[in-house]
VEXROKE-287296 format. One line per 5 residues: number of its first residue (from 1); their letters; for each residue x, y, z of C-alpha. Coordinates in Angstrom, 1 decimal. Example, Ala and Ser with C-alpha at 12.3 -4.5 7.8 and 13.67 -1.06 7.14 Angstrom:
1) AS) 12.3,-4.5,7.8  13.7,-1.1,7.1
//
This chain:
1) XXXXX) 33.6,79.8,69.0  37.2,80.0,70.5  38.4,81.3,73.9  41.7,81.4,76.0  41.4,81.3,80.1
6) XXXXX) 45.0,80.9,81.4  44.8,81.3,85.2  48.2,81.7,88.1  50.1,79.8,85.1  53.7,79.0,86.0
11) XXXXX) 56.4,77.1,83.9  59.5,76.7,85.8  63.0,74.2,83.3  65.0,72.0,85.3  68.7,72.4,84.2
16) XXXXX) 71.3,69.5,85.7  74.6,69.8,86.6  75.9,66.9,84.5  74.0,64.0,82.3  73.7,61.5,84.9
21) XXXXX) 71.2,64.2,86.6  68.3,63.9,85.7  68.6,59.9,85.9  69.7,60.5,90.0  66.2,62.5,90.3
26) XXXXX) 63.9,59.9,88.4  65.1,57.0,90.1  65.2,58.7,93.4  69.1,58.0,94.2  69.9,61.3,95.9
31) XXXXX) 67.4,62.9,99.2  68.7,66.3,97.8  67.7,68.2,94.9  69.8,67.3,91.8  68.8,70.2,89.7
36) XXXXX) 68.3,74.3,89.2  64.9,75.4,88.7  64.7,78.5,86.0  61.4,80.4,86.4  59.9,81.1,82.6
41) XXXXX) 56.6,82.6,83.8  55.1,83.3,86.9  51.6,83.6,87.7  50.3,84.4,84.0  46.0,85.2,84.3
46) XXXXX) 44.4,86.6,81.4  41.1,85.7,79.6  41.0,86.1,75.1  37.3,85.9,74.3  35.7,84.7,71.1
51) XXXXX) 36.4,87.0,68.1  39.0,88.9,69.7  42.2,89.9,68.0  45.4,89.9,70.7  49.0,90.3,70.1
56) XXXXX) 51.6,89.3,72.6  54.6,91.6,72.7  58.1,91.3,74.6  61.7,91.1,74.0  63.3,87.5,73.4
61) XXXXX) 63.5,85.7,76.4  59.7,87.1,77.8  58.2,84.0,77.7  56.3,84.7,74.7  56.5,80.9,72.8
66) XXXXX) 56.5,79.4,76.1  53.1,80.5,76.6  51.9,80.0,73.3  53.7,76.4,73.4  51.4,75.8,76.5
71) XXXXX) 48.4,76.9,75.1  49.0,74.5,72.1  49.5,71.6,74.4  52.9,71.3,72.9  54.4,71.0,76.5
76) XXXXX) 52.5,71.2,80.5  52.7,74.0,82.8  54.2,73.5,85.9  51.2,74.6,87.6  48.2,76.6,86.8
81) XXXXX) 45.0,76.3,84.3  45.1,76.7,80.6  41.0,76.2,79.3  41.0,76.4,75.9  37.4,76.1,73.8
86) XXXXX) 37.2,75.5,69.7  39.4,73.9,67.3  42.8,75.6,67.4  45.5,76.1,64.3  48.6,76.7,65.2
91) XXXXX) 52.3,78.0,63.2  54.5,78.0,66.0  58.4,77.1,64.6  58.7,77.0,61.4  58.2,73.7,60.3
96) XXXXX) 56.6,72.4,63.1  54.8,69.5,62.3  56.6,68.4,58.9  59.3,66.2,58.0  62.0,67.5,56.1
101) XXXXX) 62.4,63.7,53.8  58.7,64.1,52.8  56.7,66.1,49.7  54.7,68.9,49.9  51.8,66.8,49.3
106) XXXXX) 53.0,64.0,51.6  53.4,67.4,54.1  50.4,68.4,53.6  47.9,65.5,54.5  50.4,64.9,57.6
111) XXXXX) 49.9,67.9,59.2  46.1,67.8,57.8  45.5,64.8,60.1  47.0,66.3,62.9  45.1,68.9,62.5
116) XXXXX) 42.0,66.9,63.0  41.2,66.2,58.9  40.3,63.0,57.6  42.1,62.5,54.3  38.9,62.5,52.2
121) XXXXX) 38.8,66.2,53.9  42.1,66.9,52.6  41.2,65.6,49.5  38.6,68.4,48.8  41.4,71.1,50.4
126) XXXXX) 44.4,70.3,48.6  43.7,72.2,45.3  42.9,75.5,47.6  46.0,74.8,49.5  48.0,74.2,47.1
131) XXXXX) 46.3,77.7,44.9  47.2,79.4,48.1  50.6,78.7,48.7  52.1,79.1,45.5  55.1,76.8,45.3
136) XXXXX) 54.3,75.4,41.7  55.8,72.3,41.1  58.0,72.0,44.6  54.5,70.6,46.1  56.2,67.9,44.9
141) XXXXX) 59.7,68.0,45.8  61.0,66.7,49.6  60.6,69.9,52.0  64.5,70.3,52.6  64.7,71.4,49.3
146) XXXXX) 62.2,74.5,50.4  63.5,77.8,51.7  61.8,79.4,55.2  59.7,81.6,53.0  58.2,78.2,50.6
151) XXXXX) 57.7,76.4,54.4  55.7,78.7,55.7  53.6,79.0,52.9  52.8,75.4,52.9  52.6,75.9,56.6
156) XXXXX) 50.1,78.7,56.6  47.7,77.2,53.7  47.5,74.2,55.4  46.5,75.3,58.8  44.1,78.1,57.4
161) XXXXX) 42.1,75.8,54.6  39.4,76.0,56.7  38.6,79.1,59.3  39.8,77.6,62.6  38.2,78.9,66.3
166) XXXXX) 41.2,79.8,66.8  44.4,80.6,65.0  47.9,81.2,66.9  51.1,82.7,64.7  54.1,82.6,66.3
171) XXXXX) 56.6,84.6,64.1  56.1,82.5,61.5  55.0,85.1,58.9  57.8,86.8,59.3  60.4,85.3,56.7
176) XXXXX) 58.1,85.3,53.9  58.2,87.9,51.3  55.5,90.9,51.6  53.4,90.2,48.7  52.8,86.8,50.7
181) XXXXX) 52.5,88.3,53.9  49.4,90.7,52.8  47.9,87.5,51.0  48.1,85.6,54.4  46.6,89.1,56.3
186) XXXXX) 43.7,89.2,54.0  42.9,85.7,54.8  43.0,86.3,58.4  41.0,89.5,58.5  38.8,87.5,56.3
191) XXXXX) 38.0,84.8,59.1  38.1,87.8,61.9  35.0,89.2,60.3  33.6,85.9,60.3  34.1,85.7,64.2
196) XXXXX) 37.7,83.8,64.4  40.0,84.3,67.1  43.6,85.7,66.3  46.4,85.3,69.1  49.9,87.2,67.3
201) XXXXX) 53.1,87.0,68.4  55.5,88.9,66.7  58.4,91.5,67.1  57.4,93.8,64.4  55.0,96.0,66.9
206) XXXXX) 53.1,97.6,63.2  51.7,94.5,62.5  50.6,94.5,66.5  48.7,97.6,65.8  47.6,97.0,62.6
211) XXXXX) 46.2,93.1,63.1  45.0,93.4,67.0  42.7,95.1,69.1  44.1,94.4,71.8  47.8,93.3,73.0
216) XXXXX) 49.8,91.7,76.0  53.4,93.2,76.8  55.1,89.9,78.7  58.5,91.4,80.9  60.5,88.9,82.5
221) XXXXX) 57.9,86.2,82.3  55.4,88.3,84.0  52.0,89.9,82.4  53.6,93.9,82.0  50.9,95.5,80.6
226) XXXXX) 47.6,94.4,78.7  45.2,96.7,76.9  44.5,98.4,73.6  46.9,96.9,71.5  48.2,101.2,70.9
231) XXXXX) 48.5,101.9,73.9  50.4,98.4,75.3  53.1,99.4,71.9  53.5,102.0,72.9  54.4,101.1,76.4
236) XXXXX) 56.9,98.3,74.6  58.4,100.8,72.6  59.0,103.0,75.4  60.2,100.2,77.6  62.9,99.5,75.1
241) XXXXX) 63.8,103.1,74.0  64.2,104.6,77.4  60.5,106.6,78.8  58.8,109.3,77.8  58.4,112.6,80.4
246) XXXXX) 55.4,112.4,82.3  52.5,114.3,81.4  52.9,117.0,84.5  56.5,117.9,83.1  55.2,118.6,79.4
251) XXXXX) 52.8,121.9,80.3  55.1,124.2,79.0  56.0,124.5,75.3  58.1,121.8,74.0  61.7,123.0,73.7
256) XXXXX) 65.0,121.9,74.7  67.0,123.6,77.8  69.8,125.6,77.1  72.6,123.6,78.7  75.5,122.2,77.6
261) XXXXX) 75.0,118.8,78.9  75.2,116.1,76.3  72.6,114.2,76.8  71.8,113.0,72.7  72.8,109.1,74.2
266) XXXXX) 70.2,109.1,76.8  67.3,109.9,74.7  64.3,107.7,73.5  64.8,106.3,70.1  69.0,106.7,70.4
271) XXXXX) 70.9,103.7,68.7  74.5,103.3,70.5  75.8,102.0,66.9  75.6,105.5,65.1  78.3,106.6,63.0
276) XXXXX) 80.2,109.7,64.0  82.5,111.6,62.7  83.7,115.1,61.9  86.3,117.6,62.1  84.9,119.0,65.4
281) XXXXX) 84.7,122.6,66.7  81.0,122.1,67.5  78.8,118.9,68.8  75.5,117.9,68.3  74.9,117.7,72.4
286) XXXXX) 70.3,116.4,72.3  67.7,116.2,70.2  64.5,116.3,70.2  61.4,114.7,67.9  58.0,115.4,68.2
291) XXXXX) 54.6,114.2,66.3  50.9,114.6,67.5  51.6,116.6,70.5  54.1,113.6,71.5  57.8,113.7,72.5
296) XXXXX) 59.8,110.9,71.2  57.2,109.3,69.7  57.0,105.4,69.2  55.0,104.8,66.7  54.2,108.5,63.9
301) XXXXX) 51.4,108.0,61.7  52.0,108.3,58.1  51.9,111.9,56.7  51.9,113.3,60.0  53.7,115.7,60.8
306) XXXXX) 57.1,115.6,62.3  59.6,118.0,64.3  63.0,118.0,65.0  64.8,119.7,66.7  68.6,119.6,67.1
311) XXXXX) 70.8,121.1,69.9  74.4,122.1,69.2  76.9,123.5,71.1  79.6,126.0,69.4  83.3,125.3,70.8
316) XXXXX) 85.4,127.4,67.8  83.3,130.2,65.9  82.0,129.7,62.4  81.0,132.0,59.6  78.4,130.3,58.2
321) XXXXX) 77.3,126.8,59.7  74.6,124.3,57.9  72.4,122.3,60.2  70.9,119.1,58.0  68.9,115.5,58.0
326) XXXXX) 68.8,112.5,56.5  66.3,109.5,56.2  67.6,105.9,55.4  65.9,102.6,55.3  67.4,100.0,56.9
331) XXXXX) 69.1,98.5,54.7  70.9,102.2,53.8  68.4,103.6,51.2  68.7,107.2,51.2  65.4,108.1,51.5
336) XXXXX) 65.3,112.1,51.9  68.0,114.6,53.2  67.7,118.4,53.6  69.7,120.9,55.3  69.3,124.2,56.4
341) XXXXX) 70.2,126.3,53.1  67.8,123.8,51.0  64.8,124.1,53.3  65.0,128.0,53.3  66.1,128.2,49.6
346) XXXXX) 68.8,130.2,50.3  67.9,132.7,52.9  69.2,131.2,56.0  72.9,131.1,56.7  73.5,130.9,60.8
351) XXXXX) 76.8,131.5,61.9  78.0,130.1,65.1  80.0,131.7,68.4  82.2,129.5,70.7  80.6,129.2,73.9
356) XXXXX) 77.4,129.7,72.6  74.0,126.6,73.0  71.9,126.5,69.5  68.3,125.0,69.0  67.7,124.2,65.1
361) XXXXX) 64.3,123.0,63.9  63.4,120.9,60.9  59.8,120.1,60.0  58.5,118.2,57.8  55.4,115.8,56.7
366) XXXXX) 56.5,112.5,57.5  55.3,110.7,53.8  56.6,106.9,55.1  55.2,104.0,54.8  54.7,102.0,57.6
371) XXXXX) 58.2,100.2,58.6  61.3,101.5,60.4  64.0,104.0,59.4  67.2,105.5,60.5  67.7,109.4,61.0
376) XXXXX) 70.7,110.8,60.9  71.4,114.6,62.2  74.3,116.6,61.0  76.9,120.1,60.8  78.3,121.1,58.0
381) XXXXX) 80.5,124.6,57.2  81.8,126.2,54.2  79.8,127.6,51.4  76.7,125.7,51.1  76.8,126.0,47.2
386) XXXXX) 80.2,124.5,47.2  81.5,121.7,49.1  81.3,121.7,52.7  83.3,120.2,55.5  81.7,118.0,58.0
391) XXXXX) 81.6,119.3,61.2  79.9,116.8,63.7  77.5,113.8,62.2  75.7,111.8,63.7  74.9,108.9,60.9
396) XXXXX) 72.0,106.1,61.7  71.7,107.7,65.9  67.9,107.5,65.7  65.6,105.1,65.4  62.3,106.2,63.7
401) XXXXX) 59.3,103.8,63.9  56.1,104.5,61.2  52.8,102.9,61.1  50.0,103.1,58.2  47.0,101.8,58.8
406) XXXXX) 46.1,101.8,54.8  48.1,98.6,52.9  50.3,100.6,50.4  53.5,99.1,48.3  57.1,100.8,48.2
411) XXXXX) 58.9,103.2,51.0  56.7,106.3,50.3  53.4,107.5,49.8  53.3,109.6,47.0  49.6,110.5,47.8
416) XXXXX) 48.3,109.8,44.0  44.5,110.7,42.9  42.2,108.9,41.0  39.3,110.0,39.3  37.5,108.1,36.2
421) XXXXX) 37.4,110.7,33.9  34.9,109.1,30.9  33.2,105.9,30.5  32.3,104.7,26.9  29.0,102.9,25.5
//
């Protein structure tokens, strides 16, 4: 069975002032140091036990490949204890471990025997790798004719013929299309049940959630927070969006103050390159989203529900104003879009006073699959049945991360039902 122990790890790069550098140091020419030292990580300690599922988490630059470089062997740390126990497969960068000039097949017993098969192993494997990965007849073309997503096909059939201890992903899933990646996570939860160790690193936190049980948040090369794999995403996602109020400042009912502070760019889930524009007269000043009791949430559930609430404050008066919403992808699919007059079917139709601080409220049952998506809030005035005139909008400002913990295909979940309604003889 596979386990990790790293223990006080450090990795520390030498960087030289000019080529002749590192040659000075190695042949002793110079009593003084030659070089900078850049710190990587500094004193890393955790322990991954058999059959445990952990992600590793952290902006680029965390010393996330670092570590899992050292745990692979693939470079030494500078000082500390890596004891690693089982047979280990690894995808680290893309690639890793073929040669561009060679076949798919010529790839594929390669980085077989490095991974510890004999050929007459690879033999018996080939037929299930090459069933698993898919590429038809460019098993048989030199790998610089592949694209990323073709390579790390090859790359993940091959190092998962067989259920390793231990299996590390660094990323690598990532450029492959989705029908791929829910092949390769059915493998691996297939080998998890069977007692398989999974160590995860990638940026998209979902898959975090979804794939581990537990997860370690790495900050400036230093072990930040290591727990349920929720919990520590949550903490990431906070860590990147700005935090959320402490518990002890959330007793009374969640609202927004009346002030006219604008305060919408300091907020949790804010993305500095919105699109603005308008004729002006009134400003969308904060916002506010709530789901399961949380403010600024970083992760919503699927079909959960979700509030928002927008404040505005009035600088010209307005006969009739219209408040609205919109959900893109993010590649700019319109996704859904209300505004005040649709949501009440007519019977709402707020004016607005200069001088005057307004809370609006949408709510609605978020029906997303799991991914991320942009919200945009807006003001409108005019006659809502005609055309209106933009007032303040604030296009792709928040960030809205979902989560589903059931596999489903498209953007939405459209909830179907499925009964078997007669069976014939």
């Amino acid at each position: 069975m596979g386990s990790i122990i790293v223990n006080k790890l450090c990795k520390a790069y030498k960087s030289y002032p000019n080529k002749w550098g590192r040659l000075v140091e190695w042949w002793g020419l110079s009593r003084k140091k030659t070089y900078n030292s850049r710190s990587v990580l500094n004193d890393i300690s955790f322990t991954i036990n058999a059959g445990e599922s952990v992600g590793i988490i952290g902006v680029n630059g965390a010393g996330k490949s670092t570590l899992l470089k050292l745990i692979t062997g693939t470079t030494q740390p500078t000082s500390g204890e890596i004891n690693v126990s089982g047979r280990v497969a690894a995808l680290l960068e893309l690639g890793i471990g073929f040669h561009p000039d060679f076949t798919g097949r010529q790839n594929v017993y390669m980085a077989g025997q490095l991974l510890g098969y004999t050929t007459e192993d690879i033999d018996k494997l080939f037929p299930e790798i090459e069933a698993f990965a898919e590429i038809g007849e460019y098993i048989e073309q030199p790998l610089r004719m592949y694209s990323s997503g073709m390579q790390a096909r090859l790359a993940f059939a091959v190092a998962t013929a067989t259920k390793p201890d231990i299996l590390i992903v660094d990323e690598a899933l990532s450029v492959g299309d989705v029908y791929f990646q829910a092949k390769c996570y059915s493998r691996i939860t297939e080998y998890k049940k069977n007692g398989m160790t999974l160590l995860l690193v990638s940026h998209a936190v979902m898959d975090i959630s979804k794939q581990c049980d537990r997860a370690i948040f790495l900050k400036a090369g230093t072990v930040y927070a290591d727990g349920p794999s929720r919990e520590v995403v949550n903490k990431y996602m906070d860590d990147l969006f700005g935090k959320k109020k402490p518990e002890n400042e959330k007793k009374n009912a969640i609202k927004l103050d009346h002030s006219s502070e604008d305060l919408y760019h300091t907020r949790p889930g804010y993305l500095k390159d919105e699109h603005r524009w308008g004729q002006g007269g009134a400003k969308i000043i904060d916002y506010l989203t709530v789901s399961g009791g949380a403010e600024y949430p970083s992760l919503i559930n699927t079909n959960d529900k979700l509030d928002v609430y927008i404040k505005v404050l009035f600088e010209h008066d307005f006969e009739h104003i219209t408040p609205g919403i919109l959900i893109k992808s993010l590649e700019g699919v319109f996704i859904y879009g209300s505004n005040s007059y649709l949501s009440t079917k007519g019977k709402t139709l707020p004016d607005g006073k200069s001088g005057h601080v307004v809370i609006y409220k949408f709510s609605l049952n978020l029906c997303l699959n799991e991914g991320a998506y942009l919200l945009s809030l807006g003001l409108s005035t005019g006659d809502p049945t005609q055309t209106t005139a933009p007032v303040d909008r604030r296009y792709d400002s928040v960030l809205l991360k979902v989560t589903n913990n059931i596999h489903m295909w498209g953007l939405v979940d459209m909830q179907a039902d499925f009964l078997q309604v007669e069976e014939f003889f």
